[in-house]
C-alpha positions as CSV (number, residue, x, y, z in Angstrom):
1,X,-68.0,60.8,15.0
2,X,-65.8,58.3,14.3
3,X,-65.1,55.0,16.7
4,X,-61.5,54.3,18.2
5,X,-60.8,51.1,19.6
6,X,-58.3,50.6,22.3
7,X,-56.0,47.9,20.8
8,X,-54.6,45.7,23.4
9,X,-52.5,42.4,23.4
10,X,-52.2,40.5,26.6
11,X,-49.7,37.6,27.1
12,X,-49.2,34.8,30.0
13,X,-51.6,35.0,33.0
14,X,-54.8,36.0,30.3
15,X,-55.5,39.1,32.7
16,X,-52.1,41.5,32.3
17,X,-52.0,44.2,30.1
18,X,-48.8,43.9,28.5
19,X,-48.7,45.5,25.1
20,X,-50.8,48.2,23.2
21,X,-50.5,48.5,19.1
22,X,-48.6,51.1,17.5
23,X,-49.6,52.0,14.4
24,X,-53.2,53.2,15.8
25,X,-53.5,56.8,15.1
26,X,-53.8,58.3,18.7
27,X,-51.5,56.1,21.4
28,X,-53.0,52.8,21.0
29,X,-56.5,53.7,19.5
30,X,-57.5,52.0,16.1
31,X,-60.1,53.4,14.1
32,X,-63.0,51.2,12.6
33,X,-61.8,48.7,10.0
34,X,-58.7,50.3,10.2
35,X,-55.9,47.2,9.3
36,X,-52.8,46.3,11.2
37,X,-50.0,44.1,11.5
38,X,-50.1,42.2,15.0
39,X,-47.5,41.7,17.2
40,X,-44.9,38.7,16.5
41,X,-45.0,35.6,18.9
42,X,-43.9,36.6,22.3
43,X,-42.3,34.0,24.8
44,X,-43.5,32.2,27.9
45,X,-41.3,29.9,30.0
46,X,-42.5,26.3,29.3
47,X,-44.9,27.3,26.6
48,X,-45.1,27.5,22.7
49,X,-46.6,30.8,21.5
50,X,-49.3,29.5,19.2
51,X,-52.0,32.9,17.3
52,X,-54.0,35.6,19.1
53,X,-57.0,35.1,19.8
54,X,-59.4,38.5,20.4
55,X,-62.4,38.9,22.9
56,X,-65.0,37.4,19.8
57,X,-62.9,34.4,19.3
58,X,-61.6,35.3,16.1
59,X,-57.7,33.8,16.1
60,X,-55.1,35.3,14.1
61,X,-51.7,34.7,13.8
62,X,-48.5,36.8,14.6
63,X,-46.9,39.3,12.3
64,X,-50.5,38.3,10.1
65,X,-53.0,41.7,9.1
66,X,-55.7,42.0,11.5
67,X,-58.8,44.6,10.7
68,X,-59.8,46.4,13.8
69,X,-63.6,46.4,14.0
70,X,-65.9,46.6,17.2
71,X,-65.4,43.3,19.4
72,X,-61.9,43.0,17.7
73,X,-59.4,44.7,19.5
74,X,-57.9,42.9,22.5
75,X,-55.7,39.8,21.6
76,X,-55.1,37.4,23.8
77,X,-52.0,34.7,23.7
78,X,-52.6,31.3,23.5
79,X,-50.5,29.1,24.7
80,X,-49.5,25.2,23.7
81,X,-47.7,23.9,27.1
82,X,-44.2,22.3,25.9
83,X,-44.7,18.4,26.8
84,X,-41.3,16.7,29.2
85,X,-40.1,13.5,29.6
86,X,-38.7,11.8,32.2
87,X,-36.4,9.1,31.9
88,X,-34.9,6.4,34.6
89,X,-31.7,5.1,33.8
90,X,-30.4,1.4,36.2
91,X,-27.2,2.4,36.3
92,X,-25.6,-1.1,35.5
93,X,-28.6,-2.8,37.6
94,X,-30.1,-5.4,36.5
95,X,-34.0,-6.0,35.1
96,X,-36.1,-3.6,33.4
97,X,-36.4,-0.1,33.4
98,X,-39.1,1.7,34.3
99,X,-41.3,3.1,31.5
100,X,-40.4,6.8,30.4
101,X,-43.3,8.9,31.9
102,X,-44.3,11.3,28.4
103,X,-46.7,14.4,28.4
104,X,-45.8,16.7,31.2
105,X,-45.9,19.8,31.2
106,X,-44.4,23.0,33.8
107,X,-45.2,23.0,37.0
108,X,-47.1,19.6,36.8
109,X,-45.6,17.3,40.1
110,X,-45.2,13.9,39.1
111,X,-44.4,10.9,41.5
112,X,-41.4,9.0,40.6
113,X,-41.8,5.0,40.0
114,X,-41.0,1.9,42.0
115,X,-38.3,-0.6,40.8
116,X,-37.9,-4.2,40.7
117,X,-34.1,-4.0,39.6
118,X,-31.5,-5.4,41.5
119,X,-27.7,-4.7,41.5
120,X,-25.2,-7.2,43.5
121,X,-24.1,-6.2,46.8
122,X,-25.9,-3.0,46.7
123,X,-29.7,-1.3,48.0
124,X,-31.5,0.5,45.3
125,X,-31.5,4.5,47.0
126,X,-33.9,6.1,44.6
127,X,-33.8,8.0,42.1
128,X,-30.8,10.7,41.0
129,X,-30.7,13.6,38.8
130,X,-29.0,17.2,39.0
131,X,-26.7,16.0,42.3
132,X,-30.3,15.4,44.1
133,X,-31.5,11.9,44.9
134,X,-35.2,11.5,45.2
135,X,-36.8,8.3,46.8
136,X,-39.0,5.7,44.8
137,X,-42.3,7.4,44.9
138,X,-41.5,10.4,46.1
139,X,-42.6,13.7,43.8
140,X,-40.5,16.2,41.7
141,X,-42.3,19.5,40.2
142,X,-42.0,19.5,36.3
143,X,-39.1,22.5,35.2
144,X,-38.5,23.6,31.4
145,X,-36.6,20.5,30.3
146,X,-36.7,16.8,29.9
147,X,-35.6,15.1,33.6
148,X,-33.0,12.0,32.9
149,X,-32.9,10.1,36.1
150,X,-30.6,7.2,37.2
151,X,-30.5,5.2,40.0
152,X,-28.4,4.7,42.8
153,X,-26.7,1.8,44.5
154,X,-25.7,2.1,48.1
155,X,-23.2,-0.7,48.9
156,X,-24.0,-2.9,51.9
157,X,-22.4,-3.8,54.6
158,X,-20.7,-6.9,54.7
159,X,-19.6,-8.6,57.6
160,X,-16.2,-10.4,58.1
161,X,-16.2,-12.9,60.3
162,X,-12.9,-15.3,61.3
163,X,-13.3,-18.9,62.8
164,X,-10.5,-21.0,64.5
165,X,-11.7,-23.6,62.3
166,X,-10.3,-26.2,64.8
167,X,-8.0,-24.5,66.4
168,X,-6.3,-25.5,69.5
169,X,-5.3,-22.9,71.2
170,X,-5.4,-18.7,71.0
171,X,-8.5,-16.8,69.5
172,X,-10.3,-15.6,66.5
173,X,-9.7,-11.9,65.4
174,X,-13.0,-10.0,66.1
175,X,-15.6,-9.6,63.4
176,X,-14.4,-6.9,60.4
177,X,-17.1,-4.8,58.1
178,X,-16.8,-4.3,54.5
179,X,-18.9,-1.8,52.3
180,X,-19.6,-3.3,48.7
181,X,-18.2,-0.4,46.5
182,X,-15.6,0.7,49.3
183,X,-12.1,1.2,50.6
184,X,-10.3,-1.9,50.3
185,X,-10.5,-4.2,53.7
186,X,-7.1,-5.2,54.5
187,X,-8.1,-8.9,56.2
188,X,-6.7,-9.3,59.7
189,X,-3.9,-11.1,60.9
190,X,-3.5,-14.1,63.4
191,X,-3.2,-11.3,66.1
192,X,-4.9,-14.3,68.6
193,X,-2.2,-16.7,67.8
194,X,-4.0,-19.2,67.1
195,X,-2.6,-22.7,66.8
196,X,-3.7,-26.2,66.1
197,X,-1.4,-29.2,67.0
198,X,0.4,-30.9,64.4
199,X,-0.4,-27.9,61.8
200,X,0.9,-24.2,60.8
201,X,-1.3,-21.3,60.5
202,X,-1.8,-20.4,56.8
203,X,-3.7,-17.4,56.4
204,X,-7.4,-17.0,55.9
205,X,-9.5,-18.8,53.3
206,X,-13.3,-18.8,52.4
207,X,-14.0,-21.9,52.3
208,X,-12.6,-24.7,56.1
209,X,-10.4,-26.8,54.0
């Protein structure tokens, strides 16, 4: 009698079947000591393919000769998890950026940092990438690339307000609102008529001069 050995290679989960050898001499039986060539690297989303390794821990490369003895016929992928960065650009705000967070790997959820960065006339709103904004601690789940976030600025409101600055007679236009980063405000005119005796109306200024 003479053994055969079921030759089996088994790739991401570590349970599925998902390739049997071909140069056994019956479908995917091996005899004893019989040598082969095992099967080249396959691929896994987020993972570097890195030997086999069979069911008695012997490891053995891909495309490499493997002798099929008993206790040496199912090889098992190992996998090395393909480490992400991610990266949080200011966005012309001003201070420090936060560190780059290194090591992660698919599927791992990481929570996105704080900042202390400031940008005039604007509210720091989180965190961007992709066209999606995520908040300052909130969590995004680890894909099969490096994540470059940058940070967005939401313009504040600004409120215009008008004073008679002495005037006489007539009234102040009402109160205006400006968003840092918008539309141009066109700044009203004297539509109260407002007057002061012995002077002419000017126009607007910042400053009660």
């Amino acid at each position: 009698w003479v053994a055969l050995y079921d030759v089996t290679y088994i790739y991401g989960d570590g349970l599925t079947v998902d390739a049997k050898d071909e140069e056994c001499v019956t479908a995917s039986l091996c005899i004893n000591n019989q040598s082969i060539t095992t099967r080249a690297a396959p691929s896994r989303t987020g993972y570097n393919f890195t030997h086999w390794r069979d069911q008695s821990g012997t490891t053995v490369s891909g495309n490499a000769a493997y002798t099929v003895t008993d206790g040496h016929y199912v090889l098992y992928a190992i996998w090395a998890p393909i480490e992400r960065t991610l990266s949080c650009g200011l966005d012309s705000g001003s201070g420090t950026a936060p560190t780059d967070i290194t090591g992660k790997i698919i599927g791992e959820i990481v929570t996105l940092p704080t900042t202390s960065s400031t940008k005039a006339g604007y509210t720091f709103g989180g965190w961007s990438t992709g066209g999606v904004t995520y908040p300052a601690g909130g969590t995004v789940t680890i894909g099969t690339a490096n994540i470059p976030f940058t940070a967005v600025w939401v313009g504040n409101t600004n409120t215009i307000t008008y004073n008679g600055n002495g005037a006489t007679s007539g009234t102040a236009p009402s109160n205006g609102t400006y968003v840092t980063g918008g539309s141009t405000y066109t700044i009203a005119s004297n539509s109260g008529t407002l007057a002061k005796t012995g002077f002419r109306f000017a126009g607007w200024n910042t400053a009660a001069n």
